[in-house]
KEVOKE-884216 format. One record per residue (C-alpha): residue in three letters; x, y, z. Coordinates in steps of 0.5 Angstrom, whole numbers, padded with zeros to 4 digits, always signed. Example, Ala and Ser with C-alpha at 12.3 -4.5 7.8 and 13.67 -1.06 7.14 Angstrom:
ALA+0025-0009+0016;SER+0027-0002+0014;
END
This chain:
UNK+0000+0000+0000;UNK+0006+0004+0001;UNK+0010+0003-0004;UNK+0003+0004-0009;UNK+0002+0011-0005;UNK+0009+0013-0006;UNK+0008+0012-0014;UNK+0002+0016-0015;UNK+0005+0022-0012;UNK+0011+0020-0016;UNK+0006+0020-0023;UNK+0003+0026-0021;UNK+0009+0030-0020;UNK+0015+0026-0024;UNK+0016+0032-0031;UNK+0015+0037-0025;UNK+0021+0034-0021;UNK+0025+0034-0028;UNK+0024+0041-0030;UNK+0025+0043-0024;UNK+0032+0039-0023;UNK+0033+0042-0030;UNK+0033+0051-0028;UNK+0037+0048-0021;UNK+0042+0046-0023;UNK+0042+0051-0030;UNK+0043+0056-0025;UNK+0047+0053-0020;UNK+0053+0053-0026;UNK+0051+0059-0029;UNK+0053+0062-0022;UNK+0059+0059-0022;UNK+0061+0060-0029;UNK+0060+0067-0027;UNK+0064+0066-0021;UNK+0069+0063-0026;UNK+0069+0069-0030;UNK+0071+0074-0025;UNK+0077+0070-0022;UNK+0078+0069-0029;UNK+0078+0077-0031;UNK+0080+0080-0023;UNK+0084+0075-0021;UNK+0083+0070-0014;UNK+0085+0076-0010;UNK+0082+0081-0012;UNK+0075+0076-0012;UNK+0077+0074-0005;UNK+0077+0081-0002;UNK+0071+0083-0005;UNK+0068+0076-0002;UNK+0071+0078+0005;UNK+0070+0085+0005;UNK+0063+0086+0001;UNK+0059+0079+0002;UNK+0059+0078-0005;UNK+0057+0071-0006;UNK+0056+0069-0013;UNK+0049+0065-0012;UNK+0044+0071-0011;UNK+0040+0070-0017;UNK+0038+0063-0013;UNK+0035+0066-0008;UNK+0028+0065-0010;UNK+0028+0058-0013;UNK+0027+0053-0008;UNK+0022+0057-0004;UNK+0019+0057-0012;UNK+0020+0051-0013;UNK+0018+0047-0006;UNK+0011+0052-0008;UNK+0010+0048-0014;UNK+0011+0042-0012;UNK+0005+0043-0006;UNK+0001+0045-0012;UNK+0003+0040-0017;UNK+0002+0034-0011;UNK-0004+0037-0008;UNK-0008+0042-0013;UNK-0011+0036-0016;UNK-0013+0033-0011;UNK-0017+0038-0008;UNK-0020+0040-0015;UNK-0022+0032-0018;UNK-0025+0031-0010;UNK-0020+0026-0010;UNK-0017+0027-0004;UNK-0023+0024+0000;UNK-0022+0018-0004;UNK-0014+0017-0002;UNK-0016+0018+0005;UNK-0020+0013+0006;UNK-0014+0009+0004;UNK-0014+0002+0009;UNK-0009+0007+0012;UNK-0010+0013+0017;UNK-0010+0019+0015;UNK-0005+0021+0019;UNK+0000+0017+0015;UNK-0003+0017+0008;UNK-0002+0025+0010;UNK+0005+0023+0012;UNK+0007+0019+0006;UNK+0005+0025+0002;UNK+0009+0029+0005;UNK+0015+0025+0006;UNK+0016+0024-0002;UNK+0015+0032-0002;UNK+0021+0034+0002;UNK+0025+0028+0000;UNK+0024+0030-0007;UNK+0026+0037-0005;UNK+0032+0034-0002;UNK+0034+0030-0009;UNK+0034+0037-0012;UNK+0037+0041-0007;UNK+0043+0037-0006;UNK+0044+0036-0013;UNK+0044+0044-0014;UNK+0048+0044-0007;UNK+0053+0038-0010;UNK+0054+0042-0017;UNK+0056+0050-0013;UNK+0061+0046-0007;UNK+0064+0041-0012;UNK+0065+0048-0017;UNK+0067+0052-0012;UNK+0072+0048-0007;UNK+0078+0047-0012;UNK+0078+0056-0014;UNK+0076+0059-0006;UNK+0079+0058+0001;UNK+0074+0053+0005;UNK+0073+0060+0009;UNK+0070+0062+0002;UNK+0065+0056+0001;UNK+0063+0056+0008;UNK+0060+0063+0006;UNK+0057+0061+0001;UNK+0054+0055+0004;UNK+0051+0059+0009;UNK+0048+0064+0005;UNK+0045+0057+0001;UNK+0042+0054+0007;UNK+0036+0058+0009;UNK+0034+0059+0003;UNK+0034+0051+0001;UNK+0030+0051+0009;UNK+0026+0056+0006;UNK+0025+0051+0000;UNK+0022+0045+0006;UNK+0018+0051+0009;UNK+0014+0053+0003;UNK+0012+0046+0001;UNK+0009+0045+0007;UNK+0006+0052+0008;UNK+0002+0050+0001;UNK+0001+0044+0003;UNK-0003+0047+0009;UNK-0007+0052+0005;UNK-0009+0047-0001;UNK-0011+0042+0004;UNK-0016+0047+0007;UNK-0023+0046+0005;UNK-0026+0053+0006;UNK-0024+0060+0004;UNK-0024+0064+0010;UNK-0019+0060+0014;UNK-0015+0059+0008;UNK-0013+0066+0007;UNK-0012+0066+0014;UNK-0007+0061+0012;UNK-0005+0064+0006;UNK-0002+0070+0011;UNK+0001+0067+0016;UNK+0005+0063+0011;UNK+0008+0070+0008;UNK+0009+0073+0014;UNK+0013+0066+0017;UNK+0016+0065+0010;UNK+0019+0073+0011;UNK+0024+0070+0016;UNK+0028+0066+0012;UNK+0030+0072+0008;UNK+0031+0078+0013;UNK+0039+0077+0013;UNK+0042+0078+0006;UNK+0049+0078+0009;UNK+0052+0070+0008;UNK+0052+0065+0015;UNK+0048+0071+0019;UNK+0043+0065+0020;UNK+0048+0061+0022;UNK+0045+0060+0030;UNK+0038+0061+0027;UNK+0038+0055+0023;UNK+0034+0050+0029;UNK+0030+0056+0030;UNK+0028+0055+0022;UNK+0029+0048+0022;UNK+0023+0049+0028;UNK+0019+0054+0023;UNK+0019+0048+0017;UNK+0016+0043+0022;UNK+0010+0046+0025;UNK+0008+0047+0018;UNK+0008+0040+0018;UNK+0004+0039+0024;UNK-0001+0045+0021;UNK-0002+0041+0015;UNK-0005+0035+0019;UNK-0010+0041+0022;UNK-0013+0042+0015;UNK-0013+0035+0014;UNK-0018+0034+0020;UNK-0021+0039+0018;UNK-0023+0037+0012;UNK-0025+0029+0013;UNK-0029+0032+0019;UNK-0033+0037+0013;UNK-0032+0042+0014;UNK-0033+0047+0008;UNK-0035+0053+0005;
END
């Protein structure tokens, strides 16, 4: 049951998850191309003291993309469901809903990790051989809230989508901005350094708001 579980998400989500692995790591390379140019043209000095002195990181334009693309995913898993009705069919799975509702998330965030990690490999790999390990390690900090922020997103969509009525999901809709906002208030690389659990913590209650919608709707509400 599980494994026929995982391969519907799987089915719903599989070309979504390619292009998304796709623009990952198109941007990953694109910003160590651009790092490369610049050591190339500035030398490794030059480069190296604008990174110290300046914060300049080299992956800003990846700011954005996994907090889009763990959104996506929720809507691609999730949206079908409610607008086919078929979510109530799922639930009544020889499963709890608990754990079918588990199962589905779970493919989301480790799906999320396979692109995160893919695009995470190609920057390190990339940038490990030309700076210092000090140098990675900034980069590196400036890359992990974002990637958390990815998780985050997810999760949040999943707990607005699953929502069965309107007037709560707006609710939900602004409490996710807002909680969304303090993955991004600190533009300087490894200032989320000992903030990290408190994010971690962030990513996990969404998990536990998911599972309110989800009783929410198997005990009927709606609008």
């Amino acid at each position: 049951m599980y494994r026929a579980l995982l391969y519907k998400e799987w089915i719903k989500s599989r070309w979504y998850l390619a292009a998304a692995l796709v623009v990952l790591l198109a941007f990953s390379t694109y910003a160590m191309v651009r790092l490369y140019r610049a050591l190339a043209m500035m030398g490794a000095g030059h480069i190296w003291e604008v990174m110290v002195m300046r914060h300049a990181v080299f992956v800003e334009q990846m700011e954005y993309l996994p907090l889009l693309a763990g959104l996506l995913l929720a809507v691609v898993q999730f949206a079908p469901e409610m607008h086919r009705k078929c979510l109530k069919l799922t639930l009544h799975l020889p499963l709890s809903a608990l754990r079918t509702t588990g199962m589905m998330l779970s493919f989301g965030v480790a799906a999320l990790a396979l692109l995160f990690g893919a695009s995470f490999a190609v920057i390190v790999a990339s940038a490990s051989p030309v700076l210092a390990r000090e140098l990675v390690a900034q980069i590196v900090g400036m890359l992990l809230p974002w990637y958390a922020a990815g998780w985050a997103a997810y999760l949040f969509a999943a707990w607005v989508i699953l929502e069965p009525t309107w007037r709560r999901r707006l609710v939900n809709i602004l409490m996710s901005v807002l909680l969304l906002r303090i993955f991004f208030l600190a533009p300087v690389p490894c200032a989320y350094a000992g903030f990290l659990p408190f994010l971690t913590g962030v990513a996990l209650l969404a998990s536990l708001l998911v599972w309110l919608s989800v009783v929410r709707f198997t005990a009927g509400k709606q609008d």
